[in-house]
C-alpha positions in Angstrom: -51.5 -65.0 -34.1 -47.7 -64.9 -35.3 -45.5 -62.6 -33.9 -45.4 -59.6 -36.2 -42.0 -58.7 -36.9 -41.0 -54.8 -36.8 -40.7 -52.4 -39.7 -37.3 -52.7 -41.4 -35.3 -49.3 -41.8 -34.5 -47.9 -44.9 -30.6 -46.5 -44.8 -31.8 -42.9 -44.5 -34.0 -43.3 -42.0 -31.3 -45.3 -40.1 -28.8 -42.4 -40.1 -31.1 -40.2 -39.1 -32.1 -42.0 -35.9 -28.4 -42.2 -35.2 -27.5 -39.1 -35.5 -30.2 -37.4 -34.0 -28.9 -40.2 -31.2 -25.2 -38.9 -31.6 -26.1 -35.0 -31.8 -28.1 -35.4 -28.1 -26.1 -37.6 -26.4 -22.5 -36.1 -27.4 -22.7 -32.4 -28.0 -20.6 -29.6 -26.7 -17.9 -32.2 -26.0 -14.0 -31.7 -25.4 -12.1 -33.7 -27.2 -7.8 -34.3 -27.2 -6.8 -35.8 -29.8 -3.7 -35.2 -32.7 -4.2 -33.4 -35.9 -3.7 -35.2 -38.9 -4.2 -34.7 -42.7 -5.3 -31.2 -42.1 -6.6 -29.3 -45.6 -7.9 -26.2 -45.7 -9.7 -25.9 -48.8 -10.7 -22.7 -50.8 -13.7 -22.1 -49.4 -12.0 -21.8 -45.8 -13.2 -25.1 -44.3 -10.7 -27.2 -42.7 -11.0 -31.0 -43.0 -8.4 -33.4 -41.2 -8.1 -36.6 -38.5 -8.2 -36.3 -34.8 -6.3 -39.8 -33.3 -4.6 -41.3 -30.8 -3.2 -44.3 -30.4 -5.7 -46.5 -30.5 -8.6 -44.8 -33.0 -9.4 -41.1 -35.1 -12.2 -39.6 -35.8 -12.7 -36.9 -39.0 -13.5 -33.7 -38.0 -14.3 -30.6 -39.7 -13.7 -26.9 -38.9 -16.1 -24.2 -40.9 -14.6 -21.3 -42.4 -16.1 -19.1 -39.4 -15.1 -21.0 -36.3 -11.3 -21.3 -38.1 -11.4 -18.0 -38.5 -12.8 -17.0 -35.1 -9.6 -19.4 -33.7 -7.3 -17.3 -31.9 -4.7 -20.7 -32.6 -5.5 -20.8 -36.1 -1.8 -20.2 -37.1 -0.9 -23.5 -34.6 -2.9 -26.0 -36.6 -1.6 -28.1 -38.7 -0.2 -32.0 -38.7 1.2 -33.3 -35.9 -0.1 -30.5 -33.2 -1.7 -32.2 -30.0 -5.3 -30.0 -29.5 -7.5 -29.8 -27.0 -10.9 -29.3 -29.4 -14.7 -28.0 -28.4 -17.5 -29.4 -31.0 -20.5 -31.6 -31.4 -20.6 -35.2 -33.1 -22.7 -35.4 -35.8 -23.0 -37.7 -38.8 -22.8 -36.8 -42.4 -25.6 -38.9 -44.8 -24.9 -38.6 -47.6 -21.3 -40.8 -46.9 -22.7 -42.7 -43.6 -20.0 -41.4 -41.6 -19.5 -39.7 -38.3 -17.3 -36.5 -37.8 -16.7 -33.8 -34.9 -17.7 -31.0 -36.1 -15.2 -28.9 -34.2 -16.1 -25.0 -32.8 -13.0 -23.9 -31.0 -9.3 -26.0 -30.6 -6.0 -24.7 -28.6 -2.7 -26.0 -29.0 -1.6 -28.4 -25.6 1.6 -29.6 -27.3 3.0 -31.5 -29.7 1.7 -34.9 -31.0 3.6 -38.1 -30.2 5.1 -38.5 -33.9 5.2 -34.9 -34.5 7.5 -34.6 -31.2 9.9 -37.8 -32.7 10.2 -36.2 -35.9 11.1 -32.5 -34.1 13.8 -34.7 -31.9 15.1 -36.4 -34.2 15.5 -33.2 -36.8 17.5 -31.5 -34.3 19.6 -34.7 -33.5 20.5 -34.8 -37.5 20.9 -30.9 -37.6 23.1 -31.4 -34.6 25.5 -33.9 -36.7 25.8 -31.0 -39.4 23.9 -33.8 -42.2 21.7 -31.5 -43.4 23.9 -28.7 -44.0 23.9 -27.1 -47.7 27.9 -27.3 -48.1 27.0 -31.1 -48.3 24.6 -30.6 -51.2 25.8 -31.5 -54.4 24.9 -30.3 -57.7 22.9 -32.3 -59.6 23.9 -33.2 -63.4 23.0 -30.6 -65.9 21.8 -33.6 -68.4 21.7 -37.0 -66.4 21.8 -39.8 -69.2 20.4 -42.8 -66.8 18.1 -41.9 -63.4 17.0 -44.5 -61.1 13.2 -43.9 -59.2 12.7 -45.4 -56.0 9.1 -45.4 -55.6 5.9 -47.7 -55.9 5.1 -49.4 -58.7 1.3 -49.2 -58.4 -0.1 -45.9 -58.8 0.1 -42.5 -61.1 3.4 -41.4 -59.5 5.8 -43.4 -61.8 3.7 -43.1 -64.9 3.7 -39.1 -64.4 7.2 -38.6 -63.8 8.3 -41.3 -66.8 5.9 -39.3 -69.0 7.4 -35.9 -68.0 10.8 -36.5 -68.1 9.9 -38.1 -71.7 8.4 -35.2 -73.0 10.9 -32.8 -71.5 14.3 -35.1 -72.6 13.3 -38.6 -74.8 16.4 -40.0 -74.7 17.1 -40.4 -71.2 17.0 -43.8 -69.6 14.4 -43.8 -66.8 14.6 -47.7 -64.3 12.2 -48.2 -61.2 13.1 -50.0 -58.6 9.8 -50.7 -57.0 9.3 -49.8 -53.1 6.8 -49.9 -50.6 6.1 -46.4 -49.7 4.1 -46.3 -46.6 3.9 -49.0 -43.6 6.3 -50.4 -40.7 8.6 -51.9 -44.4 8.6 -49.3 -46.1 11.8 -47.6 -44.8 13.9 -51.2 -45.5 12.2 -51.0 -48.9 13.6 -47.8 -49.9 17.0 -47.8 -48.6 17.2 -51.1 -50.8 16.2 -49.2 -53.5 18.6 -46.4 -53.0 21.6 -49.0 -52.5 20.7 -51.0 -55.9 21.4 -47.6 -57.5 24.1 -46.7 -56.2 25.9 -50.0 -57.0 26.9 -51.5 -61.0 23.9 -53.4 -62.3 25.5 -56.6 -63.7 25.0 -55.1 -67.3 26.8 -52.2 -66.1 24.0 -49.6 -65.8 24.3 -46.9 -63.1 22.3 -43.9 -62.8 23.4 -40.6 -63.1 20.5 -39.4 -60.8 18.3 -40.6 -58.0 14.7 -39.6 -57.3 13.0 -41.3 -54.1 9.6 -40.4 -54.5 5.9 -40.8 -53.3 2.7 -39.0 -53.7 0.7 -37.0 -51.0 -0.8 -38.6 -48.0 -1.1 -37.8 -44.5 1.9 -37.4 -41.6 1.2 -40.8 -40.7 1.2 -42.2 -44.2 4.9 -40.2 -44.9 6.1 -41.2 -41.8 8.4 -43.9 -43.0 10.4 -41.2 -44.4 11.3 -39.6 -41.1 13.4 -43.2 -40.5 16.9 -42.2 -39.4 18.6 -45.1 -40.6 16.6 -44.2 -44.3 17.6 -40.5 -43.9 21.5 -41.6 -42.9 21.5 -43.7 -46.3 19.8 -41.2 -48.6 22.6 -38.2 -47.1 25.1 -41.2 -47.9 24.2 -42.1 -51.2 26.8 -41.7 -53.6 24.8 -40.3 -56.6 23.0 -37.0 -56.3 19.5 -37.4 -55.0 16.4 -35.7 -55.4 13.6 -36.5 -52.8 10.2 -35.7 -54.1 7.8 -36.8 -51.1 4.0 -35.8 -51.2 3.2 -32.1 -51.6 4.4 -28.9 -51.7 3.8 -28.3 -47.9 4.9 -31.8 -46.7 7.9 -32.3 -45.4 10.0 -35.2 -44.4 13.6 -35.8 -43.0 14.7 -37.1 -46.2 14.0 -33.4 -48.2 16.9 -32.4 -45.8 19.1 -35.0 -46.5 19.0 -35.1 -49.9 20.8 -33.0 -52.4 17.8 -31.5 -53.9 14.1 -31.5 -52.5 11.5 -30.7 -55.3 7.5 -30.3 -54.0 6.2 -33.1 -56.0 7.4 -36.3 -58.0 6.5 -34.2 -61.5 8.3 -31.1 -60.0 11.4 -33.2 -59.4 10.9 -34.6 -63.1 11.3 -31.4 -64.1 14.0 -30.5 -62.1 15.9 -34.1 -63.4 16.1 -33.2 -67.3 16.4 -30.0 -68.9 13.7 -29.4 -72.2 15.5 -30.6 -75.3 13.6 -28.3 -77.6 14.8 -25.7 -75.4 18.0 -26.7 -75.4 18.1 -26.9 -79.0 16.7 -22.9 -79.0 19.4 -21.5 -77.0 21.9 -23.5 -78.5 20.9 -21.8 -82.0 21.0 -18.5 -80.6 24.3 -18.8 -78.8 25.7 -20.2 -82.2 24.2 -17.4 -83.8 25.6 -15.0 -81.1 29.3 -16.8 -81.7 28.6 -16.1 -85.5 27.7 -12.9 -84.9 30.6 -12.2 -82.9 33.1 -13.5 -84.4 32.0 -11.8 -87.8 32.7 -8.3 -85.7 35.9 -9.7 -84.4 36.9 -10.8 -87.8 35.9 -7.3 -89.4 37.7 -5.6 -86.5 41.0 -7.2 -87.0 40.7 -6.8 -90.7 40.5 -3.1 -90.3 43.1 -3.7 -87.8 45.4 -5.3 -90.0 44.9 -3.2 -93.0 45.9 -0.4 -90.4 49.2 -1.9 -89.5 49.9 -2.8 -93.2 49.7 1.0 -94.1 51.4 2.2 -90.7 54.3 -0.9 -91.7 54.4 0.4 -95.2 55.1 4.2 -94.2 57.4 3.3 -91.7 59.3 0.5 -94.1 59.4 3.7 -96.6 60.9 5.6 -94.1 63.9 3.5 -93.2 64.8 2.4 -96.8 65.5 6.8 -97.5 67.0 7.0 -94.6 69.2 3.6 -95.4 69.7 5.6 -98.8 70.9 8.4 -97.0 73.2 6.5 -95.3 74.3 4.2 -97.5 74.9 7.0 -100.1 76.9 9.1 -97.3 79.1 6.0 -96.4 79.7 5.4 -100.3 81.0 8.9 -100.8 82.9 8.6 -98.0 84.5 5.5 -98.6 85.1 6.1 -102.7 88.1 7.6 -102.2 89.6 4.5 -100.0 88.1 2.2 -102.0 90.0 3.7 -105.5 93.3 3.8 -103.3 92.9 -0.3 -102.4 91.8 -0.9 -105.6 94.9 0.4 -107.3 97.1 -1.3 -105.0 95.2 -4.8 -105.6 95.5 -4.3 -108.9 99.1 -3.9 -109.0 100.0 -7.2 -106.4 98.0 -9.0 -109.2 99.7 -7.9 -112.0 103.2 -8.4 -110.2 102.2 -11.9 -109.0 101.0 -12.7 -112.7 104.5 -11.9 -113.9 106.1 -13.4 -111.3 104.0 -16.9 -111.7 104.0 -16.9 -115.8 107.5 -18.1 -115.7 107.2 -20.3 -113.4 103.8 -22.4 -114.7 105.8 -22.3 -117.9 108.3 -24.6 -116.7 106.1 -26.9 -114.4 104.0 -27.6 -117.6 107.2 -28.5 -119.5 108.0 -30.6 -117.2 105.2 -32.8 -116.9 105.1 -33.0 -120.6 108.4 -34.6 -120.1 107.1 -37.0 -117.5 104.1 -37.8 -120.0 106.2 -38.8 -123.0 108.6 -41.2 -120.6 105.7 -42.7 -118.9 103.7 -43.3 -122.2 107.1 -45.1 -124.1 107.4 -46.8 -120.7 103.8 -48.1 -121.1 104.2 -48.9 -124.3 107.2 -51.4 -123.9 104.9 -52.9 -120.9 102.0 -53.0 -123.2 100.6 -56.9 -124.3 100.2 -55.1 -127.9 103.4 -53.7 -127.9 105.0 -57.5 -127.4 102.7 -59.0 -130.5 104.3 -55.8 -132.2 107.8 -57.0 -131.8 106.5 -60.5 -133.4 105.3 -62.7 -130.8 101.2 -64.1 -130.4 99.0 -65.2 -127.9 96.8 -68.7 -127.9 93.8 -68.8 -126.6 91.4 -72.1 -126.0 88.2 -72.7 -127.0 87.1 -71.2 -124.2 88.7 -67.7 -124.4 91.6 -68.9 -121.6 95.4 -68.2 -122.6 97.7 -71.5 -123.4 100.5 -71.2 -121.7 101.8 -74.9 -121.3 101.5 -76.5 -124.4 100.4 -80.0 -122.4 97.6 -79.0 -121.5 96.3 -79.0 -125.0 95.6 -82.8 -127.1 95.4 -83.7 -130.9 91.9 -82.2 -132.5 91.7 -79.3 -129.9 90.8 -76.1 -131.5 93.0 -72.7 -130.6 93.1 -69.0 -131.1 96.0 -67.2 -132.3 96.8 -63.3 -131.7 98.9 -61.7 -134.1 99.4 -57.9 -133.7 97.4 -57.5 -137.0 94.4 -59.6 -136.5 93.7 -63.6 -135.1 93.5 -67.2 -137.0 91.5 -70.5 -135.6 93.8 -73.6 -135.3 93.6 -76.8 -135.0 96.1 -79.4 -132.6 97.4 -81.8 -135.4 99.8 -83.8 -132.9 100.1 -84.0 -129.3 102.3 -82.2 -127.1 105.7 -84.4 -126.3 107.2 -83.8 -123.2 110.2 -86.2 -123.5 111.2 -84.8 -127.0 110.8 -81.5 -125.8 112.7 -81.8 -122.9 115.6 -83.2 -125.2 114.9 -80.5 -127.5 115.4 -78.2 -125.2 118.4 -79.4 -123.1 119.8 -80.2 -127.0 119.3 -76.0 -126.9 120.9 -75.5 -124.0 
C-alpha cells in the first residue's frame, strides 16, 4: 500500500496554526527596538516599525494601552523603546506584528541621535538662522522642482500651481528621493538650477520636494553636504519634504519650509483670479480717491480764487488811493516842468529854424553843381554835343576801327535814336597813319 501523503493546508488554516504557534511560544515578551513610521490614527491606535539594524517588525499599540502609557508624549520616530507585548499574526494580510502593551523611552535611536548631532552642529554654524532667509518672489515667472519623476507629487504640484497662476513656467529635474543616491541626486538637481540652462532659462524659484514616508525613507535629506548646498543655493528655495509633522534638516536650511509639496505649490504662486480681484478694487479705491482729492482741491481752488479776488480788489483801491494822492501831489510840479519844457522847446525851435534854413540852401547848391557836373561826365551828354557810339554785331563798342572788315554789320548811337550800318571798305592803316601825321 502507497504511502499516503498528508492533508494539504488551506492558507487560513495555515495562519492559524502559526499563530496559535507564535501567540504560545512568544508572549509577554520584551522587546528593544527603534520606532519608526509611527501614526496614530483617529481612532487612537498607534501603528509604526520596531528595527534595528539588521530587521523590524510592525507593531501596533491600542488606543487603551497608548493611553494607559505614562511615555506616551516620548513616542514618536526615532525614539529607542524598551516595549512589553505579545506576537501575534494578523490573517487577513498574512503578517506578523507585536502587539505592544506598555513601551518606555531608553534613548534615542541610532539615526534619530545623528540627525539631533548633526542639527546642533548646523545650528552651531548659525546656517539655519532666519536673518539668512530670503524672501521668496511675490510672482516667480520660471520655478525649478527637484523631485521624482514617478509618482503623484509632481503631477499635484504642476496642476496646482496651474490652476492657481497658468502662465508660470514649471521644469523638473528628476531625482531620486530616498536611498544611499539620493542625496547626490538632489544636490545635482539644486545646482542645474541654479546655473543658465544653455537656452538661457533660470528659475525664479526652487522647490525640493518628496512625499511622506517614514524617518528612514526621508533620511537622505538629513545629508549635510545636501543641507550645506540647499542653505547655499543662490535662488530662493522652498523645501516641501513629506508631511506636516516630518521634518528634515533641509526645512531649516531652506528659505521657506511648506508642510507638503501642494502646500509649497501654493506658497510658490499667488491666485491670478485673485489677483485680478484686488487689483480691481485697489483701482477702484485709487478712482475713488482721487475723485475726493480732485473735488477737494476744486473747492480748494475755487476758495483761493475768491480769497485772491478780494484781496486783488483790495490793493487796486488802495493803489487808487495812492496813486490818486501822489497825482495831487505832484500836479503842481508837474504844471511847473511842463511850462519850463515848453519854453526850452520853443527857444530851441527859434534858435534852430534859421539855422536848417541855410543847411538846406546849401545842399541845394551842392545838388545843382554835382548834377551839371554829372551831366558833362554823362555818355548822353557827349552824343548831345554831336558825337556817336558804334557798336558790333554783338552789342560790344568799336573803338579801333581795324578790328572791323568789309561786309561787317555796325550800330550807330546818335543822341536822338540808332541806324544799322554796313563796312563798305576795309580799314587802312597805312593811309590813315599818313592821314593823320598829314593832320598833324
Amino acid at each position: 500500500m502507497a504511502d499516503e501523503k498528508p492533508a494539504p493546508f488551506t492558507v487560513s488554516s495555515l495562519t492559524e496554526r502559526l499563530k496559535r504557534t507564535l501567540e504560545s511560544q512568544f508572549s509577554k515578551i520584551y522587546v528593544e527596538a527603534e520606532i519608526s513610521g509611527w501614526k496614530r490614527y483617529p481612532s487612537g491606535h498607534c501603528y509604526f516599525t520596531l528595527k534595528d539594524s539588521g530587521a523590524q517588525i510592525q507593531a501596533v499599540m491600542f488606543a487603551s494601552a497608548y493611553e494607559r502609557c505614562r511615555a506616551k508624549d516620548s513616542l514618536k520616530d526615532g525614539a529607542k523603546v524598551l516595549v512589553y507585548g505579545n506576537v501575534t499574526v494578523y490573517p487577513p494580510r498574512g503578517n506578523y506584528q507585536l502587539v505592544v502593551l506598555a513601551a518606555k523611552p531608553v534613548g534615542a535611536g541610532d539615526l534619530m541621535q545623528r540627525y539631533l548631532e548633526l542639527k546642533a552642529k548646523l545650528e552651531g554654524e548659525g546656517l539655519f538662522d532666519a536673518a539668512k532667509k530670503r524672501p521668496l518672489p511675490f510672482l516667480p515667472r520660471r520655478i525649478g522642482i527637484v523631485t521624482s519623476e514617478a509618482g503623484a507629487v509632481i503631477h499635484d504640484m504642476c496642476n496646482v500651481i496651474s490652476r492657481r497662476f497658468p502662465n508660470v513656467s514649471i521644469r523638473l529635474f528628476p531625482a531620486q528621493v530616498q536611498g544611499a543616491d539620493a542625496p547626490a541626486s538632489i544636490i545635482a538637481g539644486i545646482k542645474y538650477f541654479n546655473s543658465p540652462s544653455k537656452d538661457g532659462w533660470r528659475a525664479d524659484l526652487l522647490i525640493v520636494a518628496r512625499g511622506g514616508g517614514s524617518f528612514e525613507d526621508l533620511f537622505c535629506f538629513n545629508d549635510e553636504t545636501l543641507v550645506r548646498c540647499v542653505a547655499a543655493s543662490v535662488v530662493p528655495t522652498i523645501s516641501a519634504v513629506g508631511h506636516e509633522t516630518d521634518f528634515t534638516l533641509c526645512d531649516f536650511a531652506a528659505d521657506r519650509r511648506a508642510g507638503t509639496p501642494s502646500i509649497a505649490a501654493e506658497i510658490a504662486v499667488p491666485v491670478l483670479s485673485e489677483l485680478m480681484d484686488r487689483l480691481e478694487m485697489l483701482g477702484s479705491k485709487i478712482a475713488l480717491c482721487l475723485r475726493g482729492r480732485g473735488e477737494w482741491f476744486a473747492q480748494r481752488i475755487d476758495h483761493l480764487s475768491d480769497s485772491m479776488a478780494a484781496a486783488i480788489e483790495t490793493a487796486l483801491a488802495h493803489a487808487e488811493l495812492r496813486l490818486e494822492g501822489a497825482v495831487r501831489r505832484l500836479s503842481p510840479s508837474l504844471a511847473i516842468q511842463a511850462a519850463k519844457s515848453e519854453a526850452r522847446l520853443s527857444a530851441a525851435r527859434e534858435r534852430l529854424l534859421p539855422a536848417f534854413k541855410l543847411r538846406l540852401s546849401l545842399a541845394d547848391s551842392r545838388l545843382l553843381r554835382a548834377k551839371e557836373k554829372l551831366s558833362l561826365l554823362s555818355p548822353f551828354g557827349v552824343l548831345e554835343r554831336g558825337y556817336s557810339i558804334v557798336t558790333d554785331s554783338a552789342g560790344a563798342i568799336v573803338r579801333d576801327a581795324s578790328l572791323l572788315t568789309a561786309g561787317d554789320r555796325v550800330s550807330v548811337r546818335f543822341a536822338k535814336g540808332t541806324a544799322d550800318l554796313s563796312v563798305l571798305d576795309a580799314y587802312n592803316s597805312t593811309r590813315d597813319k599818313q592821314d593823320v601825321e598829314m593832320a598833324n
